[in-house]
Jmol script that loads the backbone (N, CA, C; Angstrom):
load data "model"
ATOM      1  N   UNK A   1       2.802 -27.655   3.745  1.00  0.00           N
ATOM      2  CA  UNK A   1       1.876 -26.910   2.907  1.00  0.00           C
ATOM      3  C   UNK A   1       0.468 -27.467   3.083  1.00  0.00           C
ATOM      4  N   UNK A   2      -0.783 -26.685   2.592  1.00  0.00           N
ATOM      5  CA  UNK A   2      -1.857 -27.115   2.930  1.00  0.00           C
ATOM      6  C   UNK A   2      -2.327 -28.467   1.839  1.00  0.00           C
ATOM      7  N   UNK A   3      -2.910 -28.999   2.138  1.00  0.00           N
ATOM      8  CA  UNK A   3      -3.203 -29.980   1.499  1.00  0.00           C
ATOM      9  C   UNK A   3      -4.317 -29.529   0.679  1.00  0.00           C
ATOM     10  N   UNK A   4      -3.767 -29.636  -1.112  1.00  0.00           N
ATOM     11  CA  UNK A   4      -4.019 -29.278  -2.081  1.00  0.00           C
ATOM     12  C   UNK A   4      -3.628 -28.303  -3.039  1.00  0.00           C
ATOM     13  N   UNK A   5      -2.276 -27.761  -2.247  1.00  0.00           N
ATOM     14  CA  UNK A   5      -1.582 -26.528  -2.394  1.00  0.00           C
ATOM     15  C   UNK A   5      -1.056 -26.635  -3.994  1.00  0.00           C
ATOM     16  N   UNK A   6      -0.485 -27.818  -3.721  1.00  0.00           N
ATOM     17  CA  UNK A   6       0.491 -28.126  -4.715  1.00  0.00           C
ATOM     18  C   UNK A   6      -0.477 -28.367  -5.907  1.00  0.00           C
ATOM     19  N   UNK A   7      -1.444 -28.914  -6.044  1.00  0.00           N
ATOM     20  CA  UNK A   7      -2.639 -28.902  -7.305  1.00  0.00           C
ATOM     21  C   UNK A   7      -2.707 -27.117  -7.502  1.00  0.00           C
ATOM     22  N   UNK A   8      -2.969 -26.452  -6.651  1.00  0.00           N
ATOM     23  CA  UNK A   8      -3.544 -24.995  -7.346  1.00  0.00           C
ATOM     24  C   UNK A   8      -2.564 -24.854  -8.237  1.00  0.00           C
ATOM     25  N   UNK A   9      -1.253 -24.690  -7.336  1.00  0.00           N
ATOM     26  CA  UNK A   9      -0.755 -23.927  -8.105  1.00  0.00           C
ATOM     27  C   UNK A   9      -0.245 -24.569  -9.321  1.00  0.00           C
ATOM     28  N   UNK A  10      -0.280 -25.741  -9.485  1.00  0.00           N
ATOM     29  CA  UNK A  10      -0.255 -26.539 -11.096  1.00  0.00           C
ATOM     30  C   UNK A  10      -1.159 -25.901 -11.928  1.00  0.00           C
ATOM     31  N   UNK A  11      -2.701 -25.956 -11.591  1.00  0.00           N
ATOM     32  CA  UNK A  11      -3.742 -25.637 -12.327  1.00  0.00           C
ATOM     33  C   UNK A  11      -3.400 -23.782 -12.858  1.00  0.00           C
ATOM     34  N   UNK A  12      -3.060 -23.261 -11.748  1.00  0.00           N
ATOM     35  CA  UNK A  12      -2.782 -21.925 -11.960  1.00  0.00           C
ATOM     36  C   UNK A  12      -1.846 -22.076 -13.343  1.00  0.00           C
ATOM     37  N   UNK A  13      -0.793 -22.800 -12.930  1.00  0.00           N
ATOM     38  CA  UNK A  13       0.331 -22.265 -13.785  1.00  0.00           C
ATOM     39  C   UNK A  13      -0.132 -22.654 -15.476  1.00  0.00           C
ATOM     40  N   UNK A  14      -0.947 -23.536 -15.543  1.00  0.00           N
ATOM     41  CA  UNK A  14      -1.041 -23.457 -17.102  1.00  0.00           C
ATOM     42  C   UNK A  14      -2.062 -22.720 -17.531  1.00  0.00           C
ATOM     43  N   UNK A  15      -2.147 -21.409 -16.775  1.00  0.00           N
ATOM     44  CA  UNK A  15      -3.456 -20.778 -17.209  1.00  0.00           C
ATOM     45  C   UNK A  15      -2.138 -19.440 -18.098  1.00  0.00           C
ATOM     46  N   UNK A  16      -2.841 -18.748 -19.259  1.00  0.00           N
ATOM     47  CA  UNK A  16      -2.012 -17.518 -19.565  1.00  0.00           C
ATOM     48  C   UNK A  16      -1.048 -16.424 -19.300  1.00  0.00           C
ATOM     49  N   UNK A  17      -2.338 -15.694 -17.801  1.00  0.00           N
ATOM     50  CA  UNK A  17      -1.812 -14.446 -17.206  1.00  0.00           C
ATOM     51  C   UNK A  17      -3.018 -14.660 -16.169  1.00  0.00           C
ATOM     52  N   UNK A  18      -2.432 -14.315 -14.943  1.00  0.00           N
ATOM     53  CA  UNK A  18      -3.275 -14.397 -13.924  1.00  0.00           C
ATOM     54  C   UNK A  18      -2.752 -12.865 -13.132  1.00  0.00           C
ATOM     55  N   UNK A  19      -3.646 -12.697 -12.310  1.00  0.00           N
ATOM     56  CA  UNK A  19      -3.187 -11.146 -11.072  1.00  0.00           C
ATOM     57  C   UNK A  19      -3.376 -11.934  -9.948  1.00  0.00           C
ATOM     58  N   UNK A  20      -2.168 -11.576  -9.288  1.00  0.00           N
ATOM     59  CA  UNK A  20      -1.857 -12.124  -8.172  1.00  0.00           C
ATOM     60  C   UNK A  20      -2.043 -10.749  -6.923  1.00  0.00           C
ATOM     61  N   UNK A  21      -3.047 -10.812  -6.152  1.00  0.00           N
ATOM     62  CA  UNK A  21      -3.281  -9.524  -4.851  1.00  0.00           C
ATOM     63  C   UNK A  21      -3.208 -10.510  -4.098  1.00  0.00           C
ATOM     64  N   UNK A  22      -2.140  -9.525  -3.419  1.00  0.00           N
ATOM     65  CA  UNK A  22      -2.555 -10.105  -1.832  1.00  0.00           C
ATOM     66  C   UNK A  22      -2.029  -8.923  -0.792  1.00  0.00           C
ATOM     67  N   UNK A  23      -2.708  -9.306   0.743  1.00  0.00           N
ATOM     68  CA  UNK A  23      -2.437  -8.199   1.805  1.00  0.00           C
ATOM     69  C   UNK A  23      -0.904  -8.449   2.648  1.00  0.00           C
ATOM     70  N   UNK A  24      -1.171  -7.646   3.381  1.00  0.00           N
ATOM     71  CA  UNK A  24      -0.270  -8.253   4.595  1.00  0.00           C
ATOM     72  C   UNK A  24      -0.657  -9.413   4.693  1.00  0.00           C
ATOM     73  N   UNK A  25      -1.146  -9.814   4.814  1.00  0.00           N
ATOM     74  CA  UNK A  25      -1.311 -11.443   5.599  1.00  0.00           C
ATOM     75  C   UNK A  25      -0.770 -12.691   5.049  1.00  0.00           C
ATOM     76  N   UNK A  26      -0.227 -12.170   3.801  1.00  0.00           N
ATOM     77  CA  UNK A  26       0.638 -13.213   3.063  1.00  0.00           C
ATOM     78  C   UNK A  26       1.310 -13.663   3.867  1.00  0.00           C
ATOM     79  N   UNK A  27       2.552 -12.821   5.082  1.00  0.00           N
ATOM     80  CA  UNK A  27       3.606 -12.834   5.230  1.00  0.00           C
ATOM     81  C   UNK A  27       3.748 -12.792   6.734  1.00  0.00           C
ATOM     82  N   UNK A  28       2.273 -13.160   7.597  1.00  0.00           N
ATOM     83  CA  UNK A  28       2.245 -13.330   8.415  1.00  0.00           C
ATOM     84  C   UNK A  28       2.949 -14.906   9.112  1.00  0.00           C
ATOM     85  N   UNK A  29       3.229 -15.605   7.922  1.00  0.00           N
ATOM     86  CA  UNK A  29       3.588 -16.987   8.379  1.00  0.00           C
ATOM     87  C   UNK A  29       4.964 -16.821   8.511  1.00  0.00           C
ATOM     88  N   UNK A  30       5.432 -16.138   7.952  1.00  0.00           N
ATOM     89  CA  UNK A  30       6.963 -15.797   7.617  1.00  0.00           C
ATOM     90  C   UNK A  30       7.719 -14.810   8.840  1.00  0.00           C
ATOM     91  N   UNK A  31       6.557 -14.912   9.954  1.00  0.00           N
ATOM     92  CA  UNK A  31       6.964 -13.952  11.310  1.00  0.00           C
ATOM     93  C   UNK A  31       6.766 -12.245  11.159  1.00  0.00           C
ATOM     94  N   UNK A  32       5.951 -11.959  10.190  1.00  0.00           N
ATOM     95  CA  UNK A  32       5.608 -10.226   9.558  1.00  0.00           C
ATOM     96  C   UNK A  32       4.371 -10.030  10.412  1.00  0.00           C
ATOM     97  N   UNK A  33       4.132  -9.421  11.801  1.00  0.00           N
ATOM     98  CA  UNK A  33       2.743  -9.153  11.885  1.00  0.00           C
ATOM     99  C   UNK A  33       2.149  -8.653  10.479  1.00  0.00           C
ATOM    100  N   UNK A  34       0.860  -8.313  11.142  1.00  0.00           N
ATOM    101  CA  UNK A  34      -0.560  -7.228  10.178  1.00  0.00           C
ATOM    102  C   UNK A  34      -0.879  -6.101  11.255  1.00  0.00           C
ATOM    103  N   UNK A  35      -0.890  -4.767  10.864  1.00  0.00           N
ATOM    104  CA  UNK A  35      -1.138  -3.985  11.597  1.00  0.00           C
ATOM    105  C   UNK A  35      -2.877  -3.943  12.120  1.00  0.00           C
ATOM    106  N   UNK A  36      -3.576  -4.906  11.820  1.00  0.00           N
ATOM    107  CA  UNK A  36      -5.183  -4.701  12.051  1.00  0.00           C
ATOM    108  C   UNK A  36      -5.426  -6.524  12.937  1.00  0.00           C
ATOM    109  N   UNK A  37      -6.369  -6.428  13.433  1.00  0.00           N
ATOM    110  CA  UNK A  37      -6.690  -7.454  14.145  1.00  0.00           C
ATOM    111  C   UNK A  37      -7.685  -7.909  13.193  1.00  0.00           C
ATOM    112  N   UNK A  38      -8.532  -8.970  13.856  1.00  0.00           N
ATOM    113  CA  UNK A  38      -9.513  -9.770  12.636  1.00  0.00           C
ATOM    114  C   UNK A  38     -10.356  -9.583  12.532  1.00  0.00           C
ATOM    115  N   UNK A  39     -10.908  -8.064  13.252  1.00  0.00           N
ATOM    116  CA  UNK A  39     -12.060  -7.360  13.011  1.00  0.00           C
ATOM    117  C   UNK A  39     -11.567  -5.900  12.411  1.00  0.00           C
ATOM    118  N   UNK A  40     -10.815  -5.904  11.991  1.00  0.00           N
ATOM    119  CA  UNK A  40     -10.350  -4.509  11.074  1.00  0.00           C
ATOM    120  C   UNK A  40      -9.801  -3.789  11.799  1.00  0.00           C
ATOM    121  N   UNK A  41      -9.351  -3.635  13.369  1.00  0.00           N
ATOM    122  CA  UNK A  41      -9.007  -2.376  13.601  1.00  0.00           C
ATOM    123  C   UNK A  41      -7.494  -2.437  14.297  1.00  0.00           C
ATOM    124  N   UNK A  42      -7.231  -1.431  14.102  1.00  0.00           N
ATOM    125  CA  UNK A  42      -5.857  -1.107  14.137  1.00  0.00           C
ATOM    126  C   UNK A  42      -4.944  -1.577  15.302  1.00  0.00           C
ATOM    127  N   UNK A  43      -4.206  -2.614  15.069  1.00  0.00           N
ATOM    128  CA  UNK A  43      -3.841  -3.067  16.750  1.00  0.00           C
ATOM    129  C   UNK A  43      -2.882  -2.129  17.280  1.00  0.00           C
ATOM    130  N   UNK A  44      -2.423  -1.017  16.592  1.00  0.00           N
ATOM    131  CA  UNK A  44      -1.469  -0.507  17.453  1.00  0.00           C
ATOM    132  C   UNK A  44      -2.546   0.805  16.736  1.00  0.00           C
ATOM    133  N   UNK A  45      -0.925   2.426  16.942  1.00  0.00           N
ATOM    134  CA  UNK A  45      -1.311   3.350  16.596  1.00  0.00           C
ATOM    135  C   UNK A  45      -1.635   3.358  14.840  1.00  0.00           C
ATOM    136  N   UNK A  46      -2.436   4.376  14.697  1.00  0.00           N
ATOM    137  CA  UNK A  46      -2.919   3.948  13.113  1.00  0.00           C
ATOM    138  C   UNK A  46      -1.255   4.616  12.458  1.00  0.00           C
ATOM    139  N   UNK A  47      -1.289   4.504  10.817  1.00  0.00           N
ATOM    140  CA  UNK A  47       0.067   4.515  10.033  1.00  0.00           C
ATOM    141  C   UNK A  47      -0.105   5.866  10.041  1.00  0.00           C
ATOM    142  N   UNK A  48       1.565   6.341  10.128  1.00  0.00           N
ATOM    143  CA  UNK A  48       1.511   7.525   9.667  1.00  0.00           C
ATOM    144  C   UNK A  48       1.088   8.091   8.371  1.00  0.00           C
ATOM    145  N   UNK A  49       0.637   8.914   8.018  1.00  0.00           N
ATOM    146  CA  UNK A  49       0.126   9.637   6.376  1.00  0.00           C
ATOM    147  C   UNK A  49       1.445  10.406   5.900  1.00  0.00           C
ATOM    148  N   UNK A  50       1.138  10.166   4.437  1.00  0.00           N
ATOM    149  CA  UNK A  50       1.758  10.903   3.592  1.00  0.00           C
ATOM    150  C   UNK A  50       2.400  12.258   4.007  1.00  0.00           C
ATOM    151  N   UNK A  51       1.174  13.058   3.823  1.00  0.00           N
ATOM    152  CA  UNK A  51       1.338  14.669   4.425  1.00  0.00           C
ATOM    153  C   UNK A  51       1.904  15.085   5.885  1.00  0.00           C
ATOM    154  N   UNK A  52       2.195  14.292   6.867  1.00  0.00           N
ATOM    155  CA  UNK A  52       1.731  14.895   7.879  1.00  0.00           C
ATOM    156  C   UNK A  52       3.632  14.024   8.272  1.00  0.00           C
ATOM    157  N   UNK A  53       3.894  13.436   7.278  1.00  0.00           N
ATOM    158  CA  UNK A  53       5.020  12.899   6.931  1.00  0.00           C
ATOM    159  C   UNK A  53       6.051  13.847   6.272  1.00  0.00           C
ATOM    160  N   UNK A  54       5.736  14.709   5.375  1.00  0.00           N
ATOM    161  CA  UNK A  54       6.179  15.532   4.472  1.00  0.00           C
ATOM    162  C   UNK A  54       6.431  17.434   5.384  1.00  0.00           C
ATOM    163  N   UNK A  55       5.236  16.737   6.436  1.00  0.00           N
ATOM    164  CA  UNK A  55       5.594  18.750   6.321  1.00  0.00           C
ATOM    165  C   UNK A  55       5.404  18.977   8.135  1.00  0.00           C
ATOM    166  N   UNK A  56       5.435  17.593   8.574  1.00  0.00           N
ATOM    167  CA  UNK A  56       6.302  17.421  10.249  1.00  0.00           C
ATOM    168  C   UNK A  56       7.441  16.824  11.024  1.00  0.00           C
ATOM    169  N   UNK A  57       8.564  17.221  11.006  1.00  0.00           N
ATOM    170  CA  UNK A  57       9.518  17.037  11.636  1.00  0.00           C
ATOM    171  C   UNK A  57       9.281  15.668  12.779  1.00  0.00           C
ATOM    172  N   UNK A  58       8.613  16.199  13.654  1.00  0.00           N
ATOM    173  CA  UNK A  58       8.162  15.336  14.572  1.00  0.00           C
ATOM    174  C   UNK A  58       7.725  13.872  13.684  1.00  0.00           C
ATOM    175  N   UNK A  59       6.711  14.204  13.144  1.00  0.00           N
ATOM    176  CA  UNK A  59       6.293  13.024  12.504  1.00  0.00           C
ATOM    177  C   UNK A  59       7.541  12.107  12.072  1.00  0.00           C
ATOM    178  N   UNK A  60       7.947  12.733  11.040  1.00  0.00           N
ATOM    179  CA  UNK A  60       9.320  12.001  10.829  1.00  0.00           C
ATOM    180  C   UNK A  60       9.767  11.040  11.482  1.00  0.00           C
ATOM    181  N   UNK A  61      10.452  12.108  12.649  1.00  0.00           N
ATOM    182  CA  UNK A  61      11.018  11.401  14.069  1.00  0.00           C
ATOM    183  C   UNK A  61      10.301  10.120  14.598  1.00  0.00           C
ATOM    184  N   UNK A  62       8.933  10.488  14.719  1.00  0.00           N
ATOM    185  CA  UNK A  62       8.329   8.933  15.169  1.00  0.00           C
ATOM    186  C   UNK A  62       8.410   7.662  13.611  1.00  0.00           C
ATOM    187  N   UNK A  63       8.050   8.117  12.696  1.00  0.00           N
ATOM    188  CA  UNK A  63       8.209   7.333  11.924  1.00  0.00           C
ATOM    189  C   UNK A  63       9.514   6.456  12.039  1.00  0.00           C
ATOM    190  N   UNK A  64      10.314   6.961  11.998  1.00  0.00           N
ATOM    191  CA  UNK A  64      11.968   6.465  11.860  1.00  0.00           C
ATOM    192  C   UNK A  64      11.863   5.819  13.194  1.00  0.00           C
ATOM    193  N   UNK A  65      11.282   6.297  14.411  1.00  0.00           N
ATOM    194  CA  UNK A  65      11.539   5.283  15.899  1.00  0.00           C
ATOM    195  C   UNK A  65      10.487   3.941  15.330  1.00  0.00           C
ATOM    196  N   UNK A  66       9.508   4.290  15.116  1.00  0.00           N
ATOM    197  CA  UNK A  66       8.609   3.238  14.599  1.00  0.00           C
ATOM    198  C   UNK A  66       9.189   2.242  13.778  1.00  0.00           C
ATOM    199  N   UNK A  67       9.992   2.185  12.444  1.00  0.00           N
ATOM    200  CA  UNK A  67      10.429   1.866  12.257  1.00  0.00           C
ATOM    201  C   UNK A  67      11.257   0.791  12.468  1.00  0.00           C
ATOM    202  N   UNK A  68      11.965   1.474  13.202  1.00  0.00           N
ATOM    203  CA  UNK A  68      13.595   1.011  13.837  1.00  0.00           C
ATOM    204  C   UNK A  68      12.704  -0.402  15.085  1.00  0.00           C
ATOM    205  N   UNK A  69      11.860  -0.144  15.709  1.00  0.00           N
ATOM    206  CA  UNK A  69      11.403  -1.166  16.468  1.00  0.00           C
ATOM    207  C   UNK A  69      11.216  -2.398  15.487  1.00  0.00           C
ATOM    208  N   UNK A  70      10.449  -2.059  14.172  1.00  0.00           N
ATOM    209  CA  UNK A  70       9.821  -3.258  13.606  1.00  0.00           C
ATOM    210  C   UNK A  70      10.981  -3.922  12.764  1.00  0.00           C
ATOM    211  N   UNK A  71      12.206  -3.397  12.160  1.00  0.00           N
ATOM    212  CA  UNK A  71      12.943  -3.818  11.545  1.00  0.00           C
ATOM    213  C   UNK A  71      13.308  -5.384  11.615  1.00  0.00           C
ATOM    214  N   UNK A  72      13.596  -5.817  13.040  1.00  0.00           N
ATOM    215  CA  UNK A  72      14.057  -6.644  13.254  1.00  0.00           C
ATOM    216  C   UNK A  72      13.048  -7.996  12.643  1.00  0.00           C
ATOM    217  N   UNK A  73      11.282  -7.819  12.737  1.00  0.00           N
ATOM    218  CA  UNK A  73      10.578  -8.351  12.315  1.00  0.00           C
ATOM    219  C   UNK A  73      11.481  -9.010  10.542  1.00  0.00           C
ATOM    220  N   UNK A  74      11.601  -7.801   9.623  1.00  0.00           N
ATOM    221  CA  UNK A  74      11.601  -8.303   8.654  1.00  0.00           C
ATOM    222  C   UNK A  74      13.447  -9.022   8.427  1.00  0.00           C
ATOM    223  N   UNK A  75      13.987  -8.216   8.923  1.00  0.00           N
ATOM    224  CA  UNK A  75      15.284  -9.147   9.035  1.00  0.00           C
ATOM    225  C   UNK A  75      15.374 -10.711   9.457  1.00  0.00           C
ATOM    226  N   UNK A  76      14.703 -10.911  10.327  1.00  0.00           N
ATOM    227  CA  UNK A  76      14.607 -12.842  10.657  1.00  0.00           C
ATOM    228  C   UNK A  76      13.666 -13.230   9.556  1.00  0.00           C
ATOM    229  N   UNK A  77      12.947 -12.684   8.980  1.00  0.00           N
ATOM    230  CA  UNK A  77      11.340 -13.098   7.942  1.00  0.00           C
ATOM    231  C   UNK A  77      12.206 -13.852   6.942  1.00  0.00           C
ATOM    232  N   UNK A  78      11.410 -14.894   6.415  1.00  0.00           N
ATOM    233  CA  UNK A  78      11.810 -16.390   5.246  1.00  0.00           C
ATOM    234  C   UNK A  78      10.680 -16.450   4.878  1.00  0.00           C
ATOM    235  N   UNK A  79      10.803 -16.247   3.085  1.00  0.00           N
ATOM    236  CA  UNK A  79       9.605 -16.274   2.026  1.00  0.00           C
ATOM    237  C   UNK A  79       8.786 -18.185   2.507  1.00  0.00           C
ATOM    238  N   UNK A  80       7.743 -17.452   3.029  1.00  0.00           N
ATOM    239  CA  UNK A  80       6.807 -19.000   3.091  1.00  0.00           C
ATOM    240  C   UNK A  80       6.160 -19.537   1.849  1.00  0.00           C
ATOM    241  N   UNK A  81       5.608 -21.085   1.872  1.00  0.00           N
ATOM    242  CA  UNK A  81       4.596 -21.024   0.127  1.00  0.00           C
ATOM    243  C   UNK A  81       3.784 -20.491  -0.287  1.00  0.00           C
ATOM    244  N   UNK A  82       3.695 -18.970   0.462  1.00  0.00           N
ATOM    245  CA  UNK A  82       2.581 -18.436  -0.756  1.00  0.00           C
ATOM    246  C   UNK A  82       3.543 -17.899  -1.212  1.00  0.00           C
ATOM    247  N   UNK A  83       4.560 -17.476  -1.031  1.00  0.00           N
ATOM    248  CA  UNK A  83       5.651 -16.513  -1.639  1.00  0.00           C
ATOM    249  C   UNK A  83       6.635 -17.699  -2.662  1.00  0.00           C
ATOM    250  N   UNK A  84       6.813 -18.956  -2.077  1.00  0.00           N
ATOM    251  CA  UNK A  84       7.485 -19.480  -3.075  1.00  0.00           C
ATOM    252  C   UNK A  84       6.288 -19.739  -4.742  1.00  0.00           C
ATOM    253  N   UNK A  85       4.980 -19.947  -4.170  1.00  0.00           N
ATOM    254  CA  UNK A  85       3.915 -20.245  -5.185  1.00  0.00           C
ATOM    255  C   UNK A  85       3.491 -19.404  -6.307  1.00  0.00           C
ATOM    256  N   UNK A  86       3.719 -17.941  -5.943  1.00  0.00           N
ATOM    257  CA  UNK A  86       3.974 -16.912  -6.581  1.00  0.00           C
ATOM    258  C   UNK A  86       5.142 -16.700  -7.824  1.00  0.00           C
ATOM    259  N   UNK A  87       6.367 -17.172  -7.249  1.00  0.00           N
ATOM    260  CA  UNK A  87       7.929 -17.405  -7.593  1.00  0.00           C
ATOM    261  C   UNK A  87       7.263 -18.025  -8.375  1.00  0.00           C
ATOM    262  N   UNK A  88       6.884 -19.332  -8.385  1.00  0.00           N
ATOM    263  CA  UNK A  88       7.156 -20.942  -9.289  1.00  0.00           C
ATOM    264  C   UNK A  88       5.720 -20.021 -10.341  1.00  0.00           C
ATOM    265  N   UNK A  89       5.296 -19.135 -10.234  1.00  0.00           N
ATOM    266  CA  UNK A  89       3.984 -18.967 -11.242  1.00  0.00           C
ATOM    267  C   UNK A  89       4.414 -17.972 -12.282  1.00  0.00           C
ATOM    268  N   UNK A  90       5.478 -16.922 -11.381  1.00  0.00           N
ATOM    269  CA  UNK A  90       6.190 -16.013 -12.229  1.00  0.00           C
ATOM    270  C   UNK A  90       7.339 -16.543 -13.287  1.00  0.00           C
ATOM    271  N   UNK A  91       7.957 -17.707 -12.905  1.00  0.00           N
ATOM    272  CA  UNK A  91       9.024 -18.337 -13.485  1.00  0.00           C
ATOM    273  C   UNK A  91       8.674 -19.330 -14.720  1.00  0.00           C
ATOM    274  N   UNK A  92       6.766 -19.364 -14.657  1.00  0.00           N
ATOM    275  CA  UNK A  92       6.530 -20.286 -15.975  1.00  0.00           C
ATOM    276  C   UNK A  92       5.531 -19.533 -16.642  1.00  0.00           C
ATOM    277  N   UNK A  93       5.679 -18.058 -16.618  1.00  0.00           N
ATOM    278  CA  UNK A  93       5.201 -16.506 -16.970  1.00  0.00           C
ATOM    279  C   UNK A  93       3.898 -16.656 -16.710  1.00  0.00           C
ATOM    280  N   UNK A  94       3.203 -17.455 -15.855  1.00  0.00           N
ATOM    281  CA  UNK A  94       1.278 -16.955 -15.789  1.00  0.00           C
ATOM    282  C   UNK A  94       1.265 -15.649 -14.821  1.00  0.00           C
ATOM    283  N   UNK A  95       2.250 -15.365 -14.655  1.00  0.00           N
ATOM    284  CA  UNK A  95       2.355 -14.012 -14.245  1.00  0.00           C
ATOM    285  C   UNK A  95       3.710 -13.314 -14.068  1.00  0.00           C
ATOM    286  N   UNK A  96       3.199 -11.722 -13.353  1.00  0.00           N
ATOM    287  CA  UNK A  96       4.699 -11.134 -13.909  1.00  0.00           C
ATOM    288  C   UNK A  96       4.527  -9.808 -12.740  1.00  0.00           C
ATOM    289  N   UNK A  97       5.366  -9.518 -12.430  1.00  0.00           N
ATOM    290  CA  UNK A  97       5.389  -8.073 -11.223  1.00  0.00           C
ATOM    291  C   UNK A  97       5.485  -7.102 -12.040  1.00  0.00           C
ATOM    292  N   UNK A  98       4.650  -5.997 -11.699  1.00  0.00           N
ATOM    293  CA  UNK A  98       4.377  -4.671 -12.467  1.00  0.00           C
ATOM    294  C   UNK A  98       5.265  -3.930 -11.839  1.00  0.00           C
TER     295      UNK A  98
END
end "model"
wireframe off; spacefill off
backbone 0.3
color backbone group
């Protein structure tokens, strides 16, 4: 863990209620790409939309192949410490999942 990790999240935890955001990039340590590079743009094809999801067949179809490639990503994936730090903050209620 980074050095000082373990202080935040002490200090965090005796605070009330805190909001916890975060992006993809939480879970990049945990073997999850991010679909954007480190200048914002899209490293692959951009995400499919809502609509174009709903009322194209085709679309579908790629979605579900799309899919099916990345799966394997989250199947090997193991919650890293921002995900356990989260856990240990929810478990002494300074926060809570909506």
């Amino acid at each position: 863990m980074p050095e000082g990790f373990n202080q935040l999240v002490e200090k965090l935890s005796v605070k009330k209620r805190i909001w916890i955001l975060t992006g993809a990039g939480i879970s990049v340590s945990s073997g999850i790409p991010t679909y954007r590079d480190d200048n914002r743009a899209w490293k692959y094809s951009q995400p499919i939309q809502h609509d174009d999801f709903i009322n194209h067949s085709a679309t579908r179809k790629r979605y579900w192949a799309r899919s099916l490639v990345g799966f394997h990503y989250f199947g090997s994936a193991r919650p890293n410490p921002c995900h356990y730090a989260i856990v240990h903050l929810q478990n002494r209620g300074a926060s809570r999942v909506w």
